[in-house]
One Martini backbone bead per residue (centre of mass of N, CA, C, O) as a GRO file, in nm:
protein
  181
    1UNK     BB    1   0.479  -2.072  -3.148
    2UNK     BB    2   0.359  -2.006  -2.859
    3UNK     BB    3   0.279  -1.940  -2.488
    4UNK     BB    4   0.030  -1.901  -2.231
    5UNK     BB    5   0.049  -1.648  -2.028
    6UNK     BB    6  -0.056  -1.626  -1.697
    7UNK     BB    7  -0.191  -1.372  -1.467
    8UNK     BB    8  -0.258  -1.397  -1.115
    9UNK     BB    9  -0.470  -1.234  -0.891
   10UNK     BB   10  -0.493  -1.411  -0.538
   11UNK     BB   11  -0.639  -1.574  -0.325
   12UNK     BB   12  -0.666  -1.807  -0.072
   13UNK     BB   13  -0.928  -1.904  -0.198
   14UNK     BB   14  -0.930  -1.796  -0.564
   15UNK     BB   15  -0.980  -1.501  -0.604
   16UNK     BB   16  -1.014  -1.269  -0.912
   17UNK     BB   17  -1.183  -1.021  -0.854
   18UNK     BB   18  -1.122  -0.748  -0.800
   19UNK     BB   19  -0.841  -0.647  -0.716
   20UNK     BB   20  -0.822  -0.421  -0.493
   21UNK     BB   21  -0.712  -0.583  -0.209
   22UNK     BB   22  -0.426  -0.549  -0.286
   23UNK     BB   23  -0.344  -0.247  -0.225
   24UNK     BB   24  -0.298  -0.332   0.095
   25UNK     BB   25  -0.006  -0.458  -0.055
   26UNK     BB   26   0.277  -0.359  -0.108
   27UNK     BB   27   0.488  -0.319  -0.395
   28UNK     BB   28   0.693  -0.506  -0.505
   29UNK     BB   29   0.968  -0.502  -0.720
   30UNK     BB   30   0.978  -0.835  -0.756
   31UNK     BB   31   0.693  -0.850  -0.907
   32UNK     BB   32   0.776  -0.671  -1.145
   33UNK     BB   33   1.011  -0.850  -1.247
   34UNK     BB   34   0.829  -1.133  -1.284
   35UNK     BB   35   0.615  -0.980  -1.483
   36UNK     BB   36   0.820  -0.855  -1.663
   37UNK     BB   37   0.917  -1.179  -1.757
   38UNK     BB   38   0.624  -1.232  -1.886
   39UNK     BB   39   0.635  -1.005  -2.098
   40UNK     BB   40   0.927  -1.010  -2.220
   41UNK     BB   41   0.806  -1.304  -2.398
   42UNK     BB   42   0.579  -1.112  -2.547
   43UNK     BB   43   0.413  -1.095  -2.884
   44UNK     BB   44   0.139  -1.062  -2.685
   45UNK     BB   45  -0.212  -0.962  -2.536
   46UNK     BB   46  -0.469  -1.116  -2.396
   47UNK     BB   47  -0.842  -1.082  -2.360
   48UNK     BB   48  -1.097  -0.981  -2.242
   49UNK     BB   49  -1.345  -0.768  -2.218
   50UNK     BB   50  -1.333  -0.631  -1.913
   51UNK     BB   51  -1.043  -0.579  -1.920
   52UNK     BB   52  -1.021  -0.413  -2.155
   53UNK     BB   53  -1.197  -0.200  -2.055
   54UNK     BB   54  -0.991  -0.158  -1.801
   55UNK     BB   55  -0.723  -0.111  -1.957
   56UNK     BB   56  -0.751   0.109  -2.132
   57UNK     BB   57  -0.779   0.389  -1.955
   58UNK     BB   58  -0.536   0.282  -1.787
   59UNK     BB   59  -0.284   0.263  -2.014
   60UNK     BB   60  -0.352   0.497  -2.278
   61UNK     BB   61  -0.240   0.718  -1.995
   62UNK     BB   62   0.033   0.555  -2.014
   63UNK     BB   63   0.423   0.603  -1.959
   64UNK     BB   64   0.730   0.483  -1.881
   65UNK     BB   65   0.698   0.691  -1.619
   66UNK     BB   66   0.475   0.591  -1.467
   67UNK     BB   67   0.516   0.287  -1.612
   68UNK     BB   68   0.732   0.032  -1.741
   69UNK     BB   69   0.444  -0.131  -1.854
   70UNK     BB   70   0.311   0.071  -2.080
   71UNK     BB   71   0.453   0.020  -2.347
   72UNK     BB   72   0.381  -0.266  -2.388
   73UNK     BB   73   0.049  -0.201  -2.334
   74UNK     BB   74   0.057  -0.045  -2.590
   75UNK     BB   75   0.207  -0.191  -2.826
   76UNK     BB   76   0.078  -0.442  -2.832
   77UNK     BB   77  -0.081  -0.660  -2.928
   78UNK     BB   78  -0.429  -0.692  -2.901
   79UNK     BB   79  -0.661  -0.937  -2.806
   80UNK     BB   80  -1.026  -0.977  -2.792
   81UNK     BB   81  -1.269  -1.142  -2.602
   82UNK     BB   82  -1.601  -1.093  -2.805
   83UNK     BB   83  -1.925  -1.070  -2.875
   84UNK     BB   84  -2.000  -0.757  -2.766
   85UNK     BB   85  -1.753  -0.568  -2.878
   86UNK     BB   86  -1.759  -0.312  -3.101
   87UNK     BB   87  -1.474  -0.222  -3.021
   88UNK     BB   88  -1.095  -0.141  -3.020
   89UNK     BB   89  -0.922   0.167  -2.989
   90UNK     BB   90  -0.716   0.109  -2.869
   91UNK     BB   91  -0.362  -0.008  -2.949
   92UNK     BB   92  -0.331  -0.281  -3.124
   93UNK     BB   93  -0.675  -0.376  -3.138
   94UNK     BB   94  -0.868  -0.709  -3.186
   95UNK     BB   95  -1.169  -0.856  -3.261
   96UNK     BB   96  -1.209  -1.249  -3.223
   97UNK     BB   97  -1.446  -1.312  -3.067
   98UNK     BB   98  -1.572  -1.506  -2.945
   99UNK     BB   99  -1.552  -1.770  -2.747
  100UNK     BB  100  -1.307  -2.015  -2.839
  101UNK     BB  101  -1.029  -2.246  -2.885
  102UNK     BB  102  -0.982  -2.162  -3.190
  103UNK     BB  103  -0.942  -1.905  -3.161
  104UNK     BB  104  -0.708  -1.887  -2.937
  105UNK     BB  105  -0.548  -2.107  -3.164
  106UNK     BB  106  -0.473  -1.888  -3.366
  107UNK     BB  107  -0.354  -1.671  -3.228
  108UNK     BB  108  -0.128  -1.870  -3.127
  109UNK     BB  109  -0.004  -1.957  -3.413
  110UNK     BB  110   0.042  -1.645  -3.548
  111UNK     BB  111   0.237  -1.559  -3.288
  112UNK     BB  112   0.572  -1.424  -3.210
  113UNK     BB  113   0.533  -1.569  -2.961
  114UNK     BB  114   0.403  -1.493  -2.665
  115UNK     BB  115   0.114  -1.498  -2.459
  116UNK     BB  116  -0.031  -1.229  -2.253
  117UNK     BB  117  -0.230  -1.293  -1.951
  118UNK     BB  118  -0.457  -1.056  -1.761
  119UNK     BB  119  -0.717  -1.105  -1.523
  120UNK     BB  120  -0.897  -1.333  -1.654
  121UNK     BB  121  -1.163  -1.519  -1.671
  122UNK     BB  122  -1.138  -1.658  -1.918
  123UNK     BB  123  -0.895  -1.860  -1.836
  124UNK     BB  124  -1.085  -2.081  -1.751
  125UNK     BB  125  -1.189  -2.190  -2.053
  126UNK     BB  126  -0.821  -2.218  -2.104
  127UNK     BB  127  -0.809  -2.435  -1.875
  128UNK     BB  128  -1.011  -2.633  -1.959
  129UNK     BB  129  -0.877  -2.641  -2.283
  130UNK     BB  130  -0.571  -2.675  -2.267
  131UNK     BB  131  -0.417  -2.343  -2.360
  132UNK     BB  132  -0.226  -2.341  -2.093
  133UNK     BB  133   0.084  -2.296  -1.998
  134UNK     BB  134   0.110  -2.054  -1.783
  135UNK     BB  135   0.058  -2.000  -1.438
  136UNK     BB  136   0.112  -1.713  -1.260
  137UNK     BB  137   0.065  -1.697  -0.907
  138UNK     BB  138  -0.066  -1.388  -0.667
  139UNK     BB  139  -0.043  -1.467  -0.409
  140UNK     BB  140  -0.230  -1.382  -0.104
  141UNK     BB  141  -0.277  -1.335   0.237
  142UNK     BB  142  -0.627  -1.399   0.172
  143UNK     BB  143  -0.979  -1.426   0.283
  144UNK     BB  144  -1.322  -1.363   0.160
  145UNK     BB  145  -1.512  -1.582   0.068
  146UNK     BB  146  -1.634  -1.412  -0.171
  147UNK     BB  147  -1.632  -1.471  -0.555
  148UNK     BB  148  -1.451  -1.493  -0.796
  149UNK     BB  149  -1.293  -1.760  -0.940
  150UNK     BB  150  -1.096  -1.962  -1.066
  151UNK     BB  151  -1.169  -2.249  -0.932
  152UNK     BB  152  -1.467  -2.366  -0.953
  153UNK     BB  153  -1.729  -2.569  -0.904
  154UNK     BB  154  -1.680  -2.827  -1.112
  155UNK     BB  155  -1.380  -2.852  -1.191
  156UNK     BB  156  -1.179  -2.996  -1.354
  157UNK     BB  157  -0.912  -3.165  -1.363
  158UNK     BB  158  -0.617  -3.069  -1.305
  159UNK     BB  159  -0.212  -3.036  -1.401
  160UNK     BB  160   0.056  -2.854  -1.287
  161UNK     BB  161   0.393  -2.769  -1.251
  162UNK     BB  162   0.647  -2.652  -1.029
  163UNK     BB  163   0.869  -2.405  -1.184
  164UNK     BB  164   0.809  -2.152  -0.939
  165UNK     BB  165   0.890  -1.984  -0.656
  166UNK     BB  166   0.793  -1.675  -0.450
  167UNK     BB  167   0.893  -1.455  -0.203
  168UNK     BB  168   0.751  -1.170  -0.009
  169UNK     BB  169   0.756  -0.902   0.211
  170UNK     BB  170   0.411  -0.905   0.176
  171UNK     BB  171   0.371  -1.246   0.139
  172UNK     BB  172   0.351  -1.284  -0.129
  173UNK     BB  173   0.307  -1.559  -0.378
  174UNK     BB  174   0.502  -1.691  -0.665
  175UNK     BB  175   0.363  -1.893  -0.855
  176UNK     BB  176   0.514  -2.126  -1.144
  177UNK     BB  177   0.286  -2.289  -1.373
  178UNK     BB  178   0.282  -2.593  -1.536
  179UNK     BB  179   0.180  -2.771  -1.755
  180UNK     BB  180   0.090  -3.174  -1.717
  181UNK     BB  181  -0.098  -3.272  -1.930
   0.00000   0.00000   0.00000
C-alpha cells in the first residue's frame, strides 16, 4: 500500500478552482522537478469527476514530445470518483463510484505504490477524512478574492509536518507537507 501524493495550485488565498490564472506565471523547469519527483513513485492515479473531464482531452492527445508527462498521464492506471459519470475511456480508466473513505481507502490498499492526485476538489473531503498523506502545494503570490479554496470556511483542524519548501524564479513557492496527524 502507497500514500496519497496530491499536488495542487493554489493562490495566497488558497483557491484551487480553473487555475488559468496560473498562466500569468512562466513555468519554471524546476516546478516540473518537483511534480515530476511526485509522479514518479505513483503506480496510478486518482482522480475526482470534473478532473477527469478536463484532463482526458487534454492528455490523451498528448505525447512524451509534447509534455514528459504525458507517458505517465496517459499508461497509469487511473481511478475516477464519480456518482455521475457514465463511462470512463481514458486510456487505463475505470469509475470507483460516489466517493466514500472506503472507496478511497480501497484504491489505497490494492495499488503498488503512490497514488498521485492533481487538482482535484475531492480532496478537500480526503483531507477530512485523513486519507491524504502528503500535499503538495504549488502556492502563486496572487489573491483572487473569490473562487473555490483548498480549505473552506468551516474545515476541521488538521496537522501538518513541512517536510520540503522550495522556491521559484516566478515567486511560487512549493511547500510539500506531511500529515502530522
Amino acid at each position: 500500500m502507497g500514500k496519497i501524493l496530491v499536488h495542487e495550485f493554489t493562490t495566497l488565498d488558497g483557491v484551487i478552482d480553473a487555475p488559468t490564472w496560473a498562466f500569468d506565471y512562466p513555468f519554471d523547469p524546476q516546478m516540473g522537478v518537483a511534480i515530476g519527483g511526485i509522479m514518479g513513485s505513483s503506480g496510478a492515479i486518482l482522480l475526482g469527476r470534473t478532473t477527469y473531464q478536463e484532463f482526458a482531452p487534454a492528455w490523451s492527445e498528448r505525447s512524451a514530445a509534447d509534455d514528459p508527462g504525458a507517458p505517465f498521464m496517459n499508461e497509469t492506471p487511473k481511478y475516477v470518483v464519480s456518482a455521475t459519470l457514465p463511462s470512463a475511456d481514458w486510456n487505463n480508466s475505470q469509475i470507483v463510484g460516489p466517493y466514500s473513505p472506503q472507496a478511497v481507502q480501497d484504491v489505497k490498499d490494492r495499488v503498488d505504490g503512490d497514488i498521485y492526485v492533481s487538482g482535484s476538489g475531492t480532496v478537500r473531503a480526503m483531507l477530512a477524512d485523513g486519507l491524504v498523506d502528503e500535499l503538495h502545494l504549488f502556492v502563486f503570490p496572487l489573491v483572487l478574492g473569490q473562487g473555490q479554496r483548498l480549505f473552506p470556511e468551516g474545515t476541521i483542524r488538521m496537522k501538518f509536518r513541512t517536510a520540503d519548501a522550495e522556491t521559484y524564479e516566478s515567486g511560487v513557492v512549493h511547500l510539500a507537507l506531511a500529515s502530522a496527524q
